[in-house]
C-alpha positions as a Python dict, from the first residue, in 0.01 Angstrom:
ca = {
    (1, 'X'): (0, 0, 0),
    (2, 'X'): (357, -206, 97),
    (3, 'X'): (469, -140, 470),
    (4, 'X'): (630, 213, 593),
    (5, 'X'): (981, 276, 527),
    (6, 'X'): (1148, 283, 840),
    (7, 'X'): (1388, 534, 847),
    (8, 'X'): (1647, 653, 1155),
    (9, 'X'): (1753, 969, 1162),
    (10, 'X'): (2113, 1053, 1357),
    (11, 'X'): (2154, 1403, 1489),
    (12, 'X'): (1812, 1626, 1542),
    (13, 'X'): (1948, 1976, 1477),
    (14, 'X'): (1795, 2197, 1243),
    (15, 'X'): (1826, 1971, 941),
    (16, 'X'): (1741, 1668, 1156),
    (17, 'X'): (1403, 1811, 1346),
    (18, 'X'): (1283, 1966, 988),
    (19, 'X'): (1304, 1636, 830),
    (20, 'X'): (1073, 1507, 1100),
    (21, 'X'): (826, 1800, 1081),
    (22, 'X'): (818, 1736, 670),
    (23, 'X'): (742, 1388, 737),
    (24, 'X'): (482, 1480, 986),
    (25, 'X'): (289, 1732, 803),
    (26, 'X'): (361, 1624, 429),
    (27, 'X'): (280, 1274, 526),
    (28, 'X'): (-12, 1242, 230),
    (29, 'X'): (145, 1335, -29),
    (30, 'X'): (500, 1172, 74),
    (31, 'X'): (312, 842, 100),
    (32, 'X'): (177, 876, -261),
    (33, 'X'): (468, 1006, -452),
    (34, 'X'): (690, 716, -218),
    (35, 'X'): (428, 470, -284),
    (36, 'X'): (426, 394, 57),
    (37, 'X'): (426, 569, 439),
    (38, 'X'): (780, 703, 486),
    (39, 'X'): (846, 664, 933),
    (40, 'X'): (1102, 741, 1124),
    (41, 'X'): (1104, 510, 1374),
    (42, 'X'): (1457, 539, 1519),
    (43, 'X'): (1657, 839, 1666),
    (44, 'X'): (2020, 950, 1819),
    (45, 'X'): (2125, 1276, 1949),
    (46, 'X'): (2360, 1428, 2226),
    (47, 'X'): (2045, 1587, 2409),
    (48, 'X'): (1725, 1374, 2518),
    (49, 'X'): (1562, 1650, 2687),
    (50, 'X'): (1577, 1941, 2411),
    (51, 'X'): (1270, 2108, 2250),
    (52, 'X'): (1288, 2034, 1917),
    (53, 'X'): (914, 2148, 1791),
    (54, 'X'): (847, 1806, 1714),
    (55, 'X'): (763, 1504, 1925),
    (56, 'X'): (1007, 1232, 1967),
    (57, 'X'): (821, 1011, 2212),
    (58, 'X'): (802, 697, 2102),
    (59, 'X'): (1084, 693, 1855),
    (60, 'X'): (1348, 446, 1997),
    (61, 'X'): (1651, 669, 2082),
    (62, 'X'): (2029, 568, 2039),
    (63, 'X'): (2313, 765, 2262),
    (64, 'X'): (2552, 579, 1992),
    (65, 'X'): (2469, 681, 1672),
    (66, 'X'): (2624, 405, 1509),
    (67, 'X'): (2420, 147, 1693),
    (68, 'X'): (2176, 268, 1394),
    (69, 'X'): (2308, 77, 1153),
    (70, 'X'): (2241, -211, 1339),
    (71, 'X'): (1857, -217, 1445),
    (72, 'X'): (1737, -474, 1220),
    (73, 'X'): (1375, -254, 1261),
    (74, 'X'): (1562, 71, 1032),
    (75, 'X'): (1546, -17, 637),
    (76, 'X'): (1724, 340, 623),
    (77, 'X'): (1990, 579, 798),
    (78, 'X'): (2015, 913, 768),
    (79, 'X'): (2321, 1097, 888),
    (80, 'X'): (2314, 1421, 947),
    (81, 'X'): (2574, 1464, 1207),
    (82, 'X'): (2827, 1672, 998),
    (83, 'X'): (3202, 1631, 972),
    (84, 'X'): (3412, 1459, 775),
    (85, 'X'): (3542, 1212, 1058),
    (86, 'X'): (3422, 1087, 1399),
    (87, 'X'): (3108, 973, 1489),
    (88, 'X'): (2986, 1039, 1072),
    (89, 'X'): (3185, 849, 929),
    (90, 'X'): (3193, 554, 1136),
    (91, 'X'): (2818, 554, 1096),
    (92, 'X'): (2794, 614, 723),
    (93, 'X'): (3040, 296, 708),
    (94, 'X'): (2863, 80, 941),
    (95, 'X'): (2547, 162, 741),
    (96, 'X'): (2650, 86, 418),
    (97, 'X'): (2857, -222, 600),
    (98, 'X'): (2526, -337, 680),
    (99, 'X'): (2379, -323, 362),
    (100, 'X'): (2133, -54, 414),
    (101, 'X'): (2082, 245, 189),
    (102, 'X'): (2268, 557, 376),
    (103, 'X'): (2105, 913, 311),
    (104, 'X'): (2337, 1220, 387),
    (105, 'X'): (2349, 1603, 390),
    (106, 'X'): (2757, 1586, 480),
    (107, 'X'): (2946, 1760, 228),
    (108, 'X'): (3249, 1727, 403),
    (109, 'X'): (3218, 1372, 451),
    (110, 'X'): (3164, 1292, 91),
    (111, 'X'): (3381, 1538, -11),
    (112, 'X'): (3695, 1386, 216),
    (113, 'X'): (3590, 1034, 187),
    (114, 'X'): (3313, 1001, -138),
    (115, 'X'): (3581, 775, -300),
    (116, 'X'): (3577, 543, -58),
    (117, 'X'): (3218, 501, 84),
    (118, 'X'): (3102, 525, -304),
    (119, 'X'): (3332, 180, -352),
    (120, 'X'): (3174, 43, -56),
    (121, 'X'): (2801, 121, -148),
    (122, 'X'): (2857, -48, -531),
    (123, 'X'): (3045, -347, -370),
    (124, 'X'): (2746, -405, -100),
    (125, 'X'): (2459, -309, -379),
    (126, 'X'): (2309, -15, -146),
    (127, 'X'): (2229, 322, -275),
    (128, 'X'): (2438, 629, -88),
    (129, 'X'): (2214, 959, -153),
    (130, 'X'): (2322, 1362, -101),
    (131, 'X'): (2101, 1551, -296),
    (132, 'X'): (2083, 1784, 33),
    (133, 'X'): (2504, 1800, 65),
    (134, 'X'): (2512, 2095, -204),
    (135, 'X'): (2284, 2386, -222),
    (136, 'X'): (2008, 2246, -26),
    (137, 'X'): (1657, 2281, -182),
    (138, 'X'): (1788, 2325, -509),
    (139, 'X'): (1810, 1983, -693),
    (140, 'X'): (2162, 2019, -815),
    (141, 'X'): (2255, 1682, -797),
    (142, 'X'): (1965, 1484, -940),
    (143, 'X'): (1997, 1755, -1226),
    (144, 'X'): (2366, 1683, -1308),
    (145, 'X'): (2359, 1305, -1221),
    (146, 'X'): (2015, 1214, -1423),
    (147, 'X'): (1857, 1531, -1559),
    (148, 'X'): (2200, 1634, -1790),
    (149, 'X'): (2285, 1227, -1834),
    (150, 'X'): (2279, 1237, -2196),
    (151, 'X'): (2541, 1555, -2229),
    (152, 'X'): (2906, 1585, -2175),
    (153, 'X'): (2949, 1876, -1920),
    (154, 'X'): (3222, 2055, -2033),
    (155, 'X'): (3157, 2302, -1744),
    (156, 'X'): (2971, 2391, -1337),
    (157, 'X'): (3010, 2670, -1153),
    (158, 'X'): (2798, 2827, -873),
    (159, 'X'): (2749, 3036, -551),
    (160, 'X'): (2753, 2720, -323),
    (161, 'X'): (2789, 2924, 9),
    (162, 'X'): (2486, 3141, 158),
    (163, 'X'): (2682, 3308, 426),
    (164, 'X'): (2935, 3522, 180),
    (165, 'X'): (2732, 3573, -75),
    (166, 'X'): (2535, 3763, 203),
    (167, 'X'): (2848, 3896, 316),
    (168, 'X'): (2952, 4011, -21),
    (169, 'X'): (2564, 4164, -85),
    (170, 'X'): (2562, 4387, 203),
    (171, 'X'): (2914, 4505, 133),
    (172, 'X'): (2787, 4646, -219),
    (173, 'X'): (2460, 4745, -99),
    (174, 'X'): (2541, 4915, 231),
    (175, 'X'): (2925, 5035, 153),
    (176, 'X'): (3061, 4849, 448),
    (177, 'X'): (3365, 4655, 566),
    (178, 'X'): (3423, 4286, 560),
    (179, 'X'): (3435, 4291, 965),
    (180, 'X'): (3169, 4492, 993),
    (181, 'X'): (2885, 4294, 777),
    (182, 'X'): (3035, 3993, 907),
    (183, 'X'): (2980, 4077, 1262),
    (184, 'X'): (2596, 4176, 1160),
    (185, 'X'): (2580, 3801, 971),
    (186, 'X'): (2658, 3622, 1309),
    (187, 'X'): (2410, 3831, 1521),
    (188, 'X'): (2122, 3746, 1249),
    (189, 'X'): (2262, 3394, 1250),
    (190, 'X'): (2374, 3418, 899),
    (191, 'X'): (2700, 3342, 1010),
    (192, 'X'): (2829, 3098, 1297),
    (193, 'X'): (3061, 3199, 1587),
    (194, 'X'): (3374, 3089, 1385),
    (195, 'X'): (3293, 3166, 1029),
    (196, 'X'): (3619, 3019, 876),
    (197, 'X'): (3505, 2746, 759),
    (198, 'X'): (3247, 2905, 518),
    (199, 'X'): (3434, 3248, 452),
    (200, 'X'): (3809, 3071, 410),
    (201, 'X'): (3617, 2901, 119),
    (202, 'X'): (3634, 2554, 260),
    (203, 'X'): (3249, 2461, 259),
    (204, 'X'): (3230, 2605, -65),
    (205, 'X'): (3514, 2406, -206),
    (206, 'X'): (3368, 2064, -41),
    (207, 'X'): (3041, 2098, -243),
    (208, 'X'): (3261, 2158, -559),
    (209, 'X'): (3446, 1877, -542),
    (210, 'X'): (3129, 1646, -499),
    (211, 'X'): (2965, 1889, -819),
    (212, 'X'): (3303, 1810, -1002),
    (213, 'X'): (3306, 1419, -980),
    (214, 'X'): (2911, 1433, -1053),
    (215, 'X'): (2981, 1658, -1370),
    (216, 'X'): (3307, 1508, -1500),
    (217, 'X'): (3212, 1134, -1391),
    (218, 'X'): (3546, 1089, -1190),
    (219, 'X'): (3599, 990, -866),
    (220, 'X'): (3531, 1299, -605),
    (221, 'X'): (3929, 1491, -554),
    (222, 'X'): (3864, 1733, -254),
    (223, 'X'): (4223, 1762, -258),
    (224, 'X'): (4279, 1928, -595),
    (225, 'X'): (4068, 2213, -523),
    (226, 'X'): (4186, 2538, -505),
    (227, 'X'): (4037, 2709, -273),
    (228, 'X'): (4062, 3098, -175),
    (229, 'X'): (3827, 3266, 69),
    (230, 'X'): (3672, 3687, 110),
    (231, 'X'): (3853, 3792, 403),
    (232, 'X'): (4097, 4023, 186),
    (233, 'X'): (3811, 4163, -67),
    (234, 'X'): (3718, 4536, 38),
    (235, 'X'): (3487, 4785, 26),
    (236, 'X'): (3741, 4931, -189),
    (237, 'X'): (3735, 4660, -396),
    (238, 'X'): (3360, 4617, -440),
    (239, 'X'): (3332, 4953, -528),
    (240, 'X'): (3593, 4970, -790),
    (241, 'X'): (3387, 4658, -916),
    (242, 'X'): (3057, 4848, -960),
    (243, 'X'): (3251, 5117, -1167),
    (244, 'X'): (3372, 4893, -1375),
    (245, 'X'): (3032, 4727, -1435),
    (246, 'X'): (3108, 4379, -1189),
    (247, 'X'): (2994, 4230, -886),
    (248, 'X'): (3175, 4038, -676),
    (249, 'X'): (3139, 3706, -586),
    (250, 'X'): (3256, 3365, -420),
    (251, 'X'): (3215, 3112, -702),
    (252, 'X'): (3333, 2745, -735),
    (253, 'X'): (3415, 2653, -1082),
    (254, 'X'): (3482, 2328, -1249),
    (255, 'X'): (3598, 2308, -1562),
    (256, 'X'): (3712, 2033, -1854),
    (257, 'X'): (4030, 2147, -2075),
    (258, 'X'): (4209, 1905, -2319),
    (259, 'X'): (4520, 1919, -2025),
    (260, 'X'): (4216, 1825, -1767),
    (261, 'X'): (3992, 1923, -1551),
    (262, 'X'): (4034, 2236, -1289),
    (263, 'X'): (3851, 2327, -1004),
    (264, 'X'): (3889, 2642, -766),
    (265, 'X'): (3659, 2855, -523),
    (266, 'X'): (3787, 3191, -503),
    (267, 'X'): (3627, 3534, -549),
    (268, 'X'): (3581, 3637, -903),
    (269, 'X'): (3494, 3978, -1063),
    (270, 'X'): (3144, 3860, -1264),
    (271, 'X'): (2988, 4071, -1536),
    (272, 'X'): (2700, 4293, -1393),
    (273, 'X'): (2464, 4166, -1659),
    (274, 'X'): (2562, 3819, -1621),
    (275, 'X'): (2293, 3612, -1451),
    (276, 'X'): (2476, 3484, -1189),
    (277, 'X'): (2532, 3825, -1061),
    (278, 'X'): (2240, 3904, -1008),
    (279, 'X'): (2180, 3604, -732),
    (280, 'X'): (2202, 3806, -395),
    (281, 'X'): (2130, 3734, -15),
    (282, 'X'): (2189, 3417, 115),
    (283, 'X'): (2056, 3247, -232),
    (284, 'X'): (2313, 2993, -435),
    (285, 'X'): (2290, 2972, -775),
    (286, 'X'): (2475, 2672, -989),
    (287, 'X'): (2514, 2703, -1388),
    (288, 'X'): (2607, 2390, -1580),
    (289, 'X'): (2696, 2387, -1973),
    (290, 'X'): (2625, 2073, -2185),
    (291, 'X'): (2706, 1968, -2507),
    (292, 'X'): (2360, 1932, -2647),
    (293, 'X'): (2147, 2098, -2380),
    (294, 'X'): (2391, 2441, -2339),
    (295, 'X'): (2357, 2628, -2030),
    (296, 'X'): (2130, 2574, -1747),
    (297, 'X'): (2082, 2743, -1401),
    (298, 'X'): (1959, 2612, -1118),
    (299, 'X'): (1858, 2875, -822),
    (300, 'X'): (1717, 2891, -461),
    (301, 'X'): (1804, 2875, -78),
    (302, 'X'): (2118, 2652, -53),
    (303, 'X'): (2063, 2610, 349),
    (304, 'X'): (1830, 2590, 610),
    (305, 'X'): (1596, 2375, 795),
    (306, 'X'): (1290, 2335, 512),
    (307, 'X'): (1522, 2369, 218),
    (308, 'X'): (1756, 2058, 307),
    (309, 'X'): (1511, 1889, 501),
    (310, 'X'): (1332, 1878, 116),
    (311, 'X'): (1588, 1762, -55),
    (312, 'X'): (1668, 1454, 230),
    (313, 'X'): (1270, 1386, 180),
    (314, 'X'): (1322, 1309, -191),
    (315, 'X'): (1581, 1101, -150),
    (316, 'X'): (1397, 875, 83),
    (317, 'X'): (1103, 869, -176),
    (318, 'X'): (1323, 767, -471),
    (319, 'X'): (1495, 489, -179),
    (320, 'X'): (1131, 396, -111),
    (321, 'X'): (1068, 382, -521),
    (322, 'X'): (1425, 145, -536),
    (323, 'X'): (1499, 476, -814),
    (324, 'X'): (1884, 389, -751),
    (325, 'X'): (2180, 538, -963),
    (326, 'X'): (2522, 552, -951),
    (327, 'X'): (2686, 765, -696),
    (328, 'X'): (2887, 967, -943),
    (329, 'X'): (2701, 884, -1214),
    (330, 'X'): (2855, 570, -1348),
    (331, 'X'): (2949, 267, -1200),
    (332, 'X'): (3359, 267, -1066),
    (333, 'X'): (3564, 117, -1421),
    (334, 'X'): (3355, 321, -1625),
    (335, 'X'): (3453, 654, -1433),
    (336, 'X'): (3721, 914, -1587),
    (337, 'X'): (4043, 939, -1489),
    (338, 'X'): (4141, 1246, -1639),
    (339, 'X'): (4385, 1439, -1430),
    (340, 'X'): (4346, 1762, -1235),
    (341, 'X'): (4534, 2066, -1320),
    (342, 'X'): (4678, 2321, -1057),
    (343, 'X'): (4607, 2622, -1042),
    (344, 'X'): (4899, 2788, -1215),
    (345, 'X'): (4764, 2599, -1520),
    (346, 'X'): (4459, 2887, -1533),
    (347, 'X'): (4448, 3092, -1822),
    (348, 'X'): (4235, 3471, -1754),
    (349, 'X'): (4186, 3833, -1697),
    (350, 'X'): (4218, 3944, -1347),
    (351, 'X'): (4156, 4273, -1133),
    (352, 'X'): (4480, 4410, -989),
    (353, 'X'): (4453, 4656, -724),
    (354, 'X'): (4795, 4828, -568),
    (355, 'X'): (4818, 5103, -285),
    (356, 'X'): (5118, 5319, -434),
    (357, 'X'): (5279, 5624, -315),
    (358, 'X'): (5165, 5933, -505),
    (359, 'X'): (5472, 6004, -659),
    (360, 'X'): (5627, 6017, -1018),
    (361, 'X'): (5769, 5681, -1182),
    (362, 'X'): (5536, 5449, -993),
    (363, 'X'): (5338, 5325, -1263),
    (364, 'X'): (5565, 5278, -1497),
    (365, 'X'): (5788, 5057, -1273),
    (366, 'X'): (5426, 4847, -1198),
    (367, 'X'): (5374, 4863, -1626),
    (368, 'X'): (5723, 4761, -1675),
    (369, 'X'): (5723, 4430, -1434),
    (370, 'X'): (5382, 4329, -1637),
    (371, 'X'): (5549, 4386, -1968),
    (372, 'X'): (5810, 4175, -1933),
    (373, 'X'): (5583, 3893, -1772),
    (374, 'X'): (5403, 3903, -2051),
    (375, 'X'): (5126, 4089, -1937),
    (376, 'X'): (4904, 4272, -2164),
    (377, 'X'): (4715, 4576, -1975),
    (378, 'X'): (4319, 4603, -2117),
    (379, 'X'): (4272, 4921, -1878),
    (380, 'X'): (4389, 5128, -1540),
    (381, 'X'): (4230, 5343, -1287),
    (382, 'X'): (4356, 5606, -1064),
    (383, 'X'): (4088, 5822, -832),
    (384, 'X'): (4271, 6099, -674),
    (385, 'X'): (4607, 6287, -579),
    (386, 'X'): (4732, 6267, -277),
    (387, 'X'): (5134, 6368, -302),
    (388, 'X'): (5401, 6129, -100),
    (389, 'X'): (5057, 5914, 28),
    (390, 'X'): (4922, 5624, -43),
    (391, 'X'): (4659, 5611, -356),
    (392, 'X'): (4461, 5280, -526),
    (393, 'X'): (4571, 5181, -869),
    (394, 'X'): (4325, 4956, -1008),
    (395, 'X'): (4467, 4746, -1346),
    (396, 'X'): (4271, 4536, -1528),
    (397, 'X'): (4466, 4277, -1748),
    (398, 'X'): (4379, 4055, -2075),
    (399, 'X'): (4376, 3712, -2023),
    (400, 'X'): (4740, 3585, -1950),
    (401, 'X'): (4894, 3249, -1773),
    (402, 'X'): (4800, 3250, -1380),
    (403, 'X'): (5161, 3137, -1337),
    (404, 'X'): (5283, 3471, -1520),
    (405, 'X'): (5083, 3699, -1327),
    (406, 'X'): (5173, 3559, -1001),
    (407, 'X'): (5578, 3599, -1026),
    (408, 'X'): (5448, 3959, -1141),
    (409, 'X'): (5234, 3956, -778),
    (410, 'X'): (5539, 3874, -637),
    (411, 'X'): (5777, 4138, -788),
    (412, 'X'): (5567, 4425, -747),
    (413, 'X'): (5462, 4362, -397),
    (414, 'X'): (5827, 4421, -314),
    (415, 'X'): (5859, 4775, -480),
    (416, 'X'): (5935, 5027, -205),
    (417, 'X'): (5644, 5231, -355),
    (418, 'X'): (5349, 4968, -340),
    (419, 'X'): (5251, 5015, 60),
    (420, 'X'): (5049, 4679, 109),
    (421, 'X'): (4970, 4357, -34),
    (422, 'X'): (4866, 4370, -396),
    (423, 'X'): (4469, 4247, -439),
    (424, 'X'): (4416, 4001, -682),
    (425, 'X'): (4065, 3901, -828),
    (426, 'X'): (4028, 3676, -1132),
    (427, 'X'): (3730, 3763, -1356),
    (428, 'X'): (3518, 3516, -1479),
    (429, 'X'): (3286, 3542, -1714),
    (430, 'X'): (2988, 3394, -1488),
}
């Protein structure tokens, strides 16, 4: 058998400290599907002294993570710091700089600055490897990058984010408030201290944008994503979903048109029997369509220390097994450079829900706005009287321009009649 792979490993949180428990108790059959021992031999994190539940004596430890890239012992670094700049970056750079393969779980790194380090790692000849940056355990990426090779993808879409499609679960399930289930997510852990980034849609539109350039063979765009989060979705709102046979939930889709390609996270109204809505908890879910192989859907835990620790593991096999492909598929002048479309370039149907006074007229100055945008109504709801009070009108439109129902938005929002902030939810058919 050749010599062990000698892998570092910067930052030992959750991720980092269940990649060296894999190693450790997996180490048989890593070795023979690796064809070789897999070690880490190298280490950096901010605390020496921490438990982790695994040893590190032994393991020669680096306060400067980027010093790393520099042991001429390491054949491999893996970076799981997090964050698109600072100490991740400069490490993933100095890796690849060095000409060492670089294996990473960062979403936000690759999402912000993919372009770039992929130019780097094809000019220096080293593999760069993230099948851990989206959905964790679930092998997304190998599926879209090698698995689906032989198809155009004309379409991906997915639950990408654990923490609000938890949120969203126990909204349906219990009848609760946003705030409320929220505040229960962070005590379980579900949820961190400052949740923004996942339930502002951000996370979710990071591993988009790396699921886009993998499925459309561009260059990753983070910056063309659309991205809406579940702070504004209701109880209200997931109830009137149920009754009209939805669920709702945070998706990011990607999408090829003849104008381009689109990609947005926001929440979407999803057909009950639609399999997608039937992915609950803290699971993610992905569904790609291909020209020749048609739909396929790919479902597990999308975080967590065993399922992302797996899915760093198999990169460092196929590194071990020099298995190395393109990072987006293709090598840089044979990737697309179809444009991105905004979006008020969306075409759909969309759930429209309005607080109203109770009073004569009101709907048919809401009707009237619609009909001359253009607007075609496929049904309404109204659930109780409640005379010179507020009342929820739900509307449920055919599919029209996203541009034309958004100067609609705009005009009824400033009715005197319409008490809050129109609700908008696009509906998608999952």
């Amino acid at each position: 058998m050749s010599r062990p792979l000698s892998v570092a490993v910067a930052g030992l949180g959750t991720v980092g400290g269940g990649v060296l428990k894999l190693l450790r108790d997996n180490a048989a059959v890593v070795s023979a599907r690796a064809g070789r021992p897999i070690a880490v031999t190298a280490v950096s994190a901010r605390d020496r002294s921490k438990d982790r539940g695994v040893p590190v004596a032994g393991l020669r430890w680096y306060d400067d993570p980027v010093a790393l890239a520099s042991d001429p012992a390491v054949d491999v670094v893996v970076e799981l710091i997090g964050g698109s700049d600072g100490p991740a970056r400069a490490l993933a750079e100095a890796t690849i700089g060095a000409g060492k393969p670089l294996v990473t779980a960062n979403k936000a790194l690759l999402a912000v600055h993919g372009a770039g380090l992929a130019a780097q790692a094809e000019a220096r000849g080293v593999p760069l490897a993230f099948e851990a940056a989206v959905a964790g355990g679930i092998p997304v990426i190998k599926a879209l990058r090698e698995g689906l090779a032989g198809n155009r993808i004309t379409s991906v879409a997915g639950i990408l984010n654990g923490t609000c499609n938890y949120i969203l679960t126990q909204m349906r399930e219990r009848g609760r408030e946003f705030a409320e289930v929220l505040a229960d997510a962070q005590k379980l852990g579900y949820a961190e201290a400052d949740p923004s980034f996942d339930i502002d849609g951000i996370d979710a539109a990071h591993k988009l944008a790396i699921l886009a350039a993998l499925a459309f063979g561009r260059p990753v765009s983070f910056e063309d994503v659309h991205v809406e989060g579940i702070r504004r979705v209701s109880a209200l709102d997931i109830a009137f979903a149920t009754e009209l046979d939805y669920r709702i939930k945070l998706l990011g889709i990607a999408r090829q048109t003849e104008a381009g390609i689109e990609t947005r996270v926001h929440p979407c109204m999803v057909p009950r029997s639609a399999p997608i809505a039937t992915v609950d908890g803290v699971f993610n879910a992905v569904v790609a369509e291909g020209d020749f192989v048609g739909r396929v859907m790919l479902t597990g835990r999308g975080a967590g220390e065993g399922p992302t620790a797996s899915a760093v593991v198999a990169d460092l096999i196929d590194i071990a097994r020099n298995r190395v492909t393109p990072v987006w598929g293709a090598a840089a002048e044979a990737l697309s450079r179809v444009p991105s479309l905004p979006i008020s370039a969306h075409v759909g149907a969309y759930y429209l829900r309005l607080m109203v006074v109770d009073r004569p007229g009101v709907i048919a100055d809401v009707t009237a706005i619609l009909r001359d945008m253009g607007v075609s109504l496929e049904s309404m709801l109204q659930r109780g009287r409640s005379p010179g009070e507020a009342v929820p009108v739900v509307l449920v439109t055919h599919e029209t321009p996203e541009s034309a129902m958004r100067e609609a938005l705009d005009r009824i929002g400033a009715l005197p009649t319409v008490m809050e902030e129109p609700t908008l939810i696009r509906i998608d058919a999952g």
